[in-house]
C-alpha positions in Angstrom: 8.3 12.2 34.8 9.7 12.9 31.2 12.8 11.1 32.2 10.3 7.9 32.1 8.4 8.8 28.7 10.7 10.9 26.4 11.7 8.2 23.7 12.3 10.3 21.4 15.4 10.2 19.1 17.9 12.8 18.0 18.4 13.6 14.5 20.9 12.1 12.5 22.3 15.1 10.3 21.7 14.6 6.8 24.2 14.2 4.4 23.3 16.9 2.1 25.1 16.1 -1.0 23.3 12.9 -1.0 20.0 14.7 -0.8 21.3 17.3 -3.6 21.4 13.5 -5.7 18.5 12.3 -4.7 16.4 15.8 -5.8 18.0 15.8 -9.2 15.9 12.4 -9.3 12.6 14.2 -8.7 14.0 17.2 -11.0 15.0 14.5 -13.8 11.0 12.8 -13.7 9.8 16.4 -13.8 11.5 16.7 -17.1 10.7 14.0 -18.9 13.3 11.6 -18.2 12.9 7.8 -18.6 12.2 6.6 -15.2 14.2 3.1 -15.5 17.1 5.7 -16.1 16.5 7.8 -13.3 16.0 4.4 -10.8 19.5 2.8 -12.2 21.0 6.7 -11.7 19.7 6.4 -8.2 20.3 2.4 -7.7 24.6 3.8 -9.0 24.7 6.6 -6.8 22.6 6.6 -4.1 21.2 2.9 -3.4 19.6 3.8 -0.3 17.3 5.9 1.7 16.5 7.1 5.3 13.4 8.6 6.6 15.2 11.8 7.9 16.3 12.2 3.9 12.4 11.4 2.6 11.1 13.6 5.3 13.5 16.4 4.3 13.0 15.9 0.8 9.4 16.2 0.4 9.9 19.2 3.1 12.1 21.1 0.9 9.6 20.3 -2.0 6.5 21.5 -0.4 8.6 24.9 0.7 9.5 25.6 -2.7 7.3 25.0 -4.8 9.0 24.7 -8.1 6.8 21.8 -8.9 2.8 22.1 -9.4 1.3 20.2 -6.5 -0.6 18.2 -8.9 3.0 16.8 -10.9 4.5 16.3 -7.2 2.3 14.0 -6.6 2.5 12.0 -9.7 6.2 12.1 -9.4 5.7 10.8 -5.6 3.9 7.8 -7.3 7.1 6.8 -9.7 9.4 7.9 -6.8 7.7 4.9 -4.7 8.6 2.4 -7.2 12.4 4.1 -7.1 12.4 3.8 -3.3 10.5 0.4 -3.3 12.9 -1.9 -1.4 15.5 0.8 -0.9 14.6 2.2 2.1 17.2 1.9 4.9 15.8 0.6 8.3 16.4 2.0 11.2 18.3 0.9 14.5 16.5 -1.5 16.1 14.7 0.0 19.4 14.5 -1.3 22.6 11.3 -3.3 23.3 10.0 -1.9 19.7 6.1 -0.4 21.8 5.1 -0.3 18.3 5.0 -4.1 17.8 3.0 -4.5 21.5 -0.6 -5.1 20.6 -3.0 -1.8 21.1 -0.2 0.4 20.1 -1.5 3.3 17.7 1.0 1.8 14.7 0.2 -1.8 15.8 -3.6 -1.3 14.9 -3.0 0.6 12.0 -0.7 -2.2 10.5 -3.6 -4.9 11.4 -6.1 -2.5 9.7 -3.7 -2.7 6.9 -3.4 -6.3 6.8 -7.5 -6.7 7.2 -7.5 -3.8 4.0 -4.7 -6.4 1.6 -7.4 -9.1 2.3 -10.1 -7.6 1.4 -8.6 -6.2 -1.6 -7.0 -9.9 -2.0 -9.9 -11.9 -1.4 -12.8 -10.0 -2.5 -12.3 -7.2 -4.4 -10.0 -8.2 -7.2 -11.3 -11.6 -7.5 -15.1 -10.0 -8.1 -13.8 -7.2 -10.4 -12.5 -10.1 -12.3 -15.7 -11.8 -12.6 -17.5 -8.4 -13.4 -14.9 -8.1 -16.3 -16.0 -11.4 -17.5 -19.4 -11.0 -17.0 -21.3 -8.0 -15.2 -24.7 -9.6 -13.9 -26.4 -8.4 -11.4 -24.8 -10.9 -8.6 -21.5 -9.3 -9.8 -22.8 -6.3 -9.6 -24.1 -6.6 -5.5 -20.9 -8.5 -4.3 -18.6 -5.3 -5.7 -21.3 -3.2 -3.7 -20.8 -5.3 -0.7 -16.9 -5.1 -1.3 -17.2 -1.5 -1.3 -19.7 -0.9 1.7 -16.3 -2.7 3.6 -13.7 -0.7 2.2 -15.3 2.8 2.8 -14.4 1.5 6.4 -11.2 2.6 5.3 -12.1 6.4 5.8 -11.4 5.5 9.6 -8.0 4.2 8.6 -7.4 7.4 7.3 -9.1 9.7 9.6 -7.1 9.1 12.6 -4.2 9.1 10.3 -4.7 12.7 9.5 -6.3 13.9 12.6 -3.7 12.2 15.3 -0.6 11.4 13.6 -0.2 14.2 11.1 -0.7 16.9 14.3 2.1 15.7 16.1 4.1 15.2 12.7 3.7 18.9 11.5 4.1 20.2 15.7 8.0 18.7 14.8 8.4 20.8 11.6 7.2 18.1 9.4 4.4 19.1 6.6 5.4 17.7 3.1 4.3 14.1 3.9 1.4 14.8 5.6 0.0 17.5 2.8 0.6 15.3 0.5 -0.6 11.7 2.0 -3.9 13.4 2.6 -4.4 14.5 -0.8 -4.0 11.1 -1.8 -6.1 9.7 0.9 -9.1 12.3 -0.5 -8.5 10.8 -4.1 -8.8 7.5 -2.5 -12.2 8.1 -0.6 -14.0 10.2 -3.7 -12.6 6.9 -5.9 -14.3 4.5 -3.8 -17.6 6.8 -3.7 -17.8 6.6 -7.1 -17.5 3.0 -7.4 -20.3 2.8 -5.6 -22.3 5.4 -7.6 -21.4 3.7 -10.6 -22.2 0.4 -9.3 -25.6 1.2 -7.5 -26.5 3.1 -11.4 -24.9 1.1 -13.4 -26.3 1.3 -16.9 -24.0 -0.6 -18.5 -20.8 1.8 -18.6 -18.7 -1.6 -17.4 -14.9 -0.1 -18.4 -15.7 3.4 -16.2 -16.7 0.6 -13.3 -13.2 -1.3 -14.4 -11.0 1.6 -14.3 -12.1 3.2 -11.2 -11.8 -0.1 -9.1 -8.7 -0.5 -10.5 -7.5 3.0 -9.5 -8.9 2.5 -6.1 -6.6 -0.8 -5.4 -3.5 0.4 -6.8 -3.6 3.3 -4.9 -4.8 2.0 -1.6 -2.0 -0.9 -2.1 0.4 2.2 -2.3 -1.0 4.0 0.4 -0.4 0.9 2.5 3.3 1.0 1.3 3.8 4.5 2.1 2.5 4.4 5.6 4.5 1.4 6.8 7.7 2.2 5.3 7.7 6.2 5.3 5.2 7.8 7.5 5.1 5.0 10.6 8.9 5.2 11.1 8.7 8.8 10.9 6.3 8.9 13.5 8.0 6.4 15.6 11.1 8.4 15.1 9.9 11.3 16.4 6.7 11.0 18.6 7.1 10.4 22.3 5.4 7.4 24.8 3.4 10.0 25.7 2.0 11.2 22.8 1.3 7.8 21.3 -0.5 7.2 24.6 -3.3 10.4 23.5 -2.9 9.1 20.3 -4.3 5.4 21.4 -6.7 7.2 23.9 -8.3 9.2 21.2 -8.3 6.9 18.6 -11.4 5.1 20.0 -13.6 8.4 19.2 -13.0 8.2 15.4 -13.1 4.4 15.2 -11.3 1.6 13.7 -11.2 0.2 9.9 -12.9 -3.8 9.7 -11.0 -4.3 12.9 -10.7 -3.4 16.5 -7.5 -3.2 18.6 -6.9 -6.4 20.4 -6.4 -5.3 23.8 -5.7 -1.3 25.1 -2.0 -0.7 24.8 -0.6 0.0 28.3 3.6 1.2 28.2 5.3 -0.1 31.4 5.7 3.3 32.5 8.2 3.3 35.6 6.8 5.5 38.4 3.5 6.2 36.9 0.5 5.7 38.6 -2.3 4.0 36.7 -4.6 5.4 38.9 -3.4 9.2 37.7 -6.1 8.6 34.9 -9.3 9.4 36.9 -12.5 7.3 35.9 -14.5 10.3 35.5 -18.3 10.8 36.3 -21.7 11.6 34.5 -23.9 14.3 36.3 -27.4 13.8 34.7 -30.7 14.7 35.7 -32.0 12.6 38.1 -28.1 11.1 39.2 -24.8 11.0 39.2 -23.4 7.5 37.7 -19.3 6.5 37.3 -18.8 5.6 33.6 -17.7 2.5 35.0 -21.2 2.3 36.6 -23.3 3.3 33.6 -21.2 0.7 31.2 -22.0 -2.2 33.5 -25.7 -1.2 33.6 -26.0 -0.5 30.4 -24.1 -4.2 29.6 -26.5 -5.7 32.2 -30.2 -5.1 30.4 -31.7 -8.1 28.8 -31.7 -6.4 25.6 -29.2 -5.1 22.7 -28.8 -1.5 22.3 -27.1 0.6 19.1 -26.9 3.8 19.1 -27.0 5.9 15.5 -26.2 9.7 15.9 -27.9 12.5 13.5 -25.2 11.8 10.4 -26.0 8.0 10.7 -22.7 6.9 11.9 -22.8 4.0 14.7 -21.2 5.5 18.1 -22.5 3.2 20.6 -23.6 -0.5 21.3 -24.2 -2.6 24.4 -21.6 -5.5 24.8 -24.0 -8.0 27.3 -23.0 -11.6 27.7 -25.5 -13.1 25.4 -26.1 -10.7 22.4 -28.8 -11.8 19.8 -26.6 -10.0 16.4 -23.1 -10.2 16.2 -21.5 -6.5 16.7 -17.6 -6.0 16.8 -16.3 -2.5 17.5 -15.1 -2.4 13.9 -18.9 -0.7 12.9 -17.8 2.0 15.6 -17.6 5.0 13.3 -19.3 3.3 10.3 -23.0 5.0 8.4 -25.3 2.7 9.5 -26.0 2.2 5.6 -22.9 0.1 5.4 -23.8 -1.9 7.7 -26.7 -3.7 5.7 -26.5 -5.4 2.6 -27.8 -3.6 -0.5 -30.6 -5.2 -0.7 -31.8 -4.1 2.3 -30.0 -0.4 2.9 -33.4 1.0 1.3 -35.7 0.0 4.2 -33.4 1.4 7.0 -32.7 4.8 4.4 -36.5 5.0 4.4 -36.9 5.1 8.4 -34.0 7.4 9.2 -35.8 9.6 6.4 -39.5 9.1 8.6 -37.6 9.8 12.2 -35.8 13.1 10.5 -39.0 14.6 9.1 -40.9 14.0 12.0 -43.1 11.6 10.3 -42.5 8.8 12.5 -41.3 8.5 16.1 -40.7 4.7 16.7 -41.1 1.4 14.5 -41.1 -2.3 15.2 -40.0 -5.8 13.8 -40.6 -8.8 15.2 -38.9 -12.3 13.4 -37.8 -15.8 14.2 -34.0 -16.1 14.5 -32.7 -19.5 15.1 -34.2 -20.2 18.6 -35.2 -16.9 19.3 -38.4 -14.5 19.2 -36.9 -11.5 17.9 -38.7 -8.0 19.2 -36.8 -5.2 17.1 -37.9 -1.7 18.1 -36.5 1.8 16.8 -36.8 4.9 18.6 -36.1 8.7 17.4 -33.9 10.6 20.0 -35.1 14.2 20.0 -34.0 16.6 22.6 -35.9 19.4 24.2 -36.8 21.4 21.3 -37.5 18.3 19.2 -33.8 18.6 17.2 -33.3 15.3 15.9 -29.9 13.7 17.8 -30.3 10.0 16.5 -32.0 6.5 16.7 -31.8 4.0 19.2 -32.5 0.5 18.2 -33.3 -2.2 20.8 -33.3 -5.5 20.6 -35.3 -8.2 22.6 -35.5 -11.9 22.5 -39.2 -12.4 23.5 -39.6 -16.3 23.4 -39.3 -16.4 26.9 -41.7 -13.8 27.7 -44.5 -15.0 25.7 -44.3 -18.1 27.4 -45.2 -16.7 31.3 -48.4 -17.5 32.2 -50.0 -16.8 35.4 -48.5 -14.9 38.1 -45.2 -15.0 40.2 -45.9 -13.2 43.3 -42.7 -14.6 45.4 -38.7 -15.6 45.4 -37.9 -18.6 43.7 
């Protein structure tokens, strides 16, 4: 059937006196030269770029090694304002799958978008009031901002763990190596905005320059990945490898949004049914996963599902759920999922279920019209190994209402 799902292109040969020009550029940063010189140099002599020249580029970089790592990457940094705006697009594709909602570059482009808003909306216009004034409200809403954005460790998980694979399987390793270097800068700068922020004793321009580290570079990240590593992908990665892609993408989860539908290619001669739904032997049955979602769906009650590192891997999705729950929390700690204000008293149970101090707890409040039964359970397994929590959640109004008995069919 590859006749149906091979869409990958060939190579365009690369004109290799322009890439000669175009390395001088990195060689003329390494040495000191002005960079508005060395982006009119390029803007005279080379005015454009491909992806098969920035793939083969940063290749020939990362092979030889003439540059410490550390300067490569700084260089990269100026070398994206250079490029900014001069990368040449591609030949437009037929049907363009990566524009068709659920495809693995479709959702990471609406992550993208979701990331610009936040950092639009909400983290730059509170890390302007902090630098005016930094109160305690100030303070939590950069805390809250930051609880969101660690989301983006998602973002770049399946980045690194789906698409660089496939990327480096085709020869390519010098954007990959390098955009997860950045990516690890990115995720220890946003951990210790948070440190600094949840102790902050008054060291308000460490606070300042981290946060402002952390948007420039996840505002170039963004840049990168849509205009470099994306089209490489596309360029090289065939329908069926975007399809595992997509397929496995659900087990790492998704950053502050969810795709908006599963991406299915029209895929001539393929029988949907070729995907089998697969079965669950357990102890006392045998249930379809198909089966054990609708059941599970079908209890009167909520559940979540925390595993042993605190990271949310399961909710029920019933018709009427008491607490909103999108799929975005899929692969989030459960920690960011509360406000600060809060976090402590759920730190404090996980702490009791993991020392064996506790094996369930209980809530019970008033939530608009509803009696709210909250109950948290420790998941051991045989030898007592701590796997998780389960949290379920009950409205009880109509419960403590019955009165009587009911001994026949309505």
């Amino acid at each position: 059937m590859s006749e149906f799902i091979n869409n990958r292109e060939k190579l365009i040969p690369i004109n290799t006196d322009r890439l000669t020009i175009i390395k001088q550029t990195f060689q003329d940063l390494h040495n000191g030269r002005n960079p508005d010189e060395v982006k009119a140099h390029f803007d005279a002599f080379v005015g454009s770029i491909t992806i098969a020249e920035i793939t083969q580029l940063q290749q020939d970089f990362a092979e030889e090694g003439s540059i410490p790592t550390g300067e490569l990457m700084q260089i990269y940094h100026q070398h994206s304002d250079i490029f900014n705006g001069k990368i040449k697009e591609e030949e437009p594709r037929a049907g363009r799958p990566e524009e068709q909602p659920g495809h693995p570059v479709h959702t990471f482009k609406l992550e993208n978008r979701e990331i610009e808003k936040l950092l639009e909306s909400k983290l730059e216009i509170h890390l302007e009031q902090f630098i005016k004034e930094d109160s305690a409200d100030q303070i939590y809403q950069l805390i809250e901002d930051i609880n969101l954005l660690l989301d983006i460790d998602k973002h770049y998980s399946r980045k690194e763990n789906l698409i660089f694979p496939y990327l480096e399987r085709y020869g390519i390793h010098g954007p990959t190596t390098n955009m997860w270097r950045i990516n690890d800068f990115i995720r220890d700068a946003i951990k210790d905005a948070k440190k600094n922020l949840l102790h902050y004793k008054g060291s308000k321009q460490a606070v300042i320059d981290v946060l402002q580290f952390v948007i420039r570079e996840v505002t170039g990240m963004i840049y990168k990945e849509e205009n470099i590593l994306f089209p490489m992908a596309i360029k090289n990665f065939t329908e069926d490898e975007w399809v595992k892609i997509a397929h496995e993408s659900d087990e790492i989860g998704y950053c502050l949004i969810a795709p908006v539908q599963e991406w299915k290619p029209d895929r001539k001669g393929i029988d949907e049914k070729a995907l089998t739904e697969g079965f669950i032997k357990m102890e006392t049955g045998i249930l379809s996963l198909k089966q054990l979602e609708l059941m599970l769906n079908h209890l009167p009650i909520d559940i979540t599902f925390i595993d042993h590192n605190d990271v949310v891997r399961y909710f029920s999705h019933g018709k009427e759920r008491i607490f909103a729950r999108t799929k975005a929390i899929i692969g989030r700690t459960v920690q960011n999922c509360h406000p600060p204000r809060s976090v402590h008293v759920v730190e404090d149970l996980l702490r009791d279920f993991k020392a064996g101090k506790k094996d369930s707890e209980e809530f019970w409040i008033r939530f608009k019209d509803k009696y709210v039964y909250i109950r948290y359970f420790a998941v051991r397994d045989e030898d007592g190994a701590y796997i998780g929590t389960m949290e379920f959640t009950q409205n009880i109004a109509p419960i403590k209402m019955i009165d009587g008995e009911k001994r026949i069919l309505s």
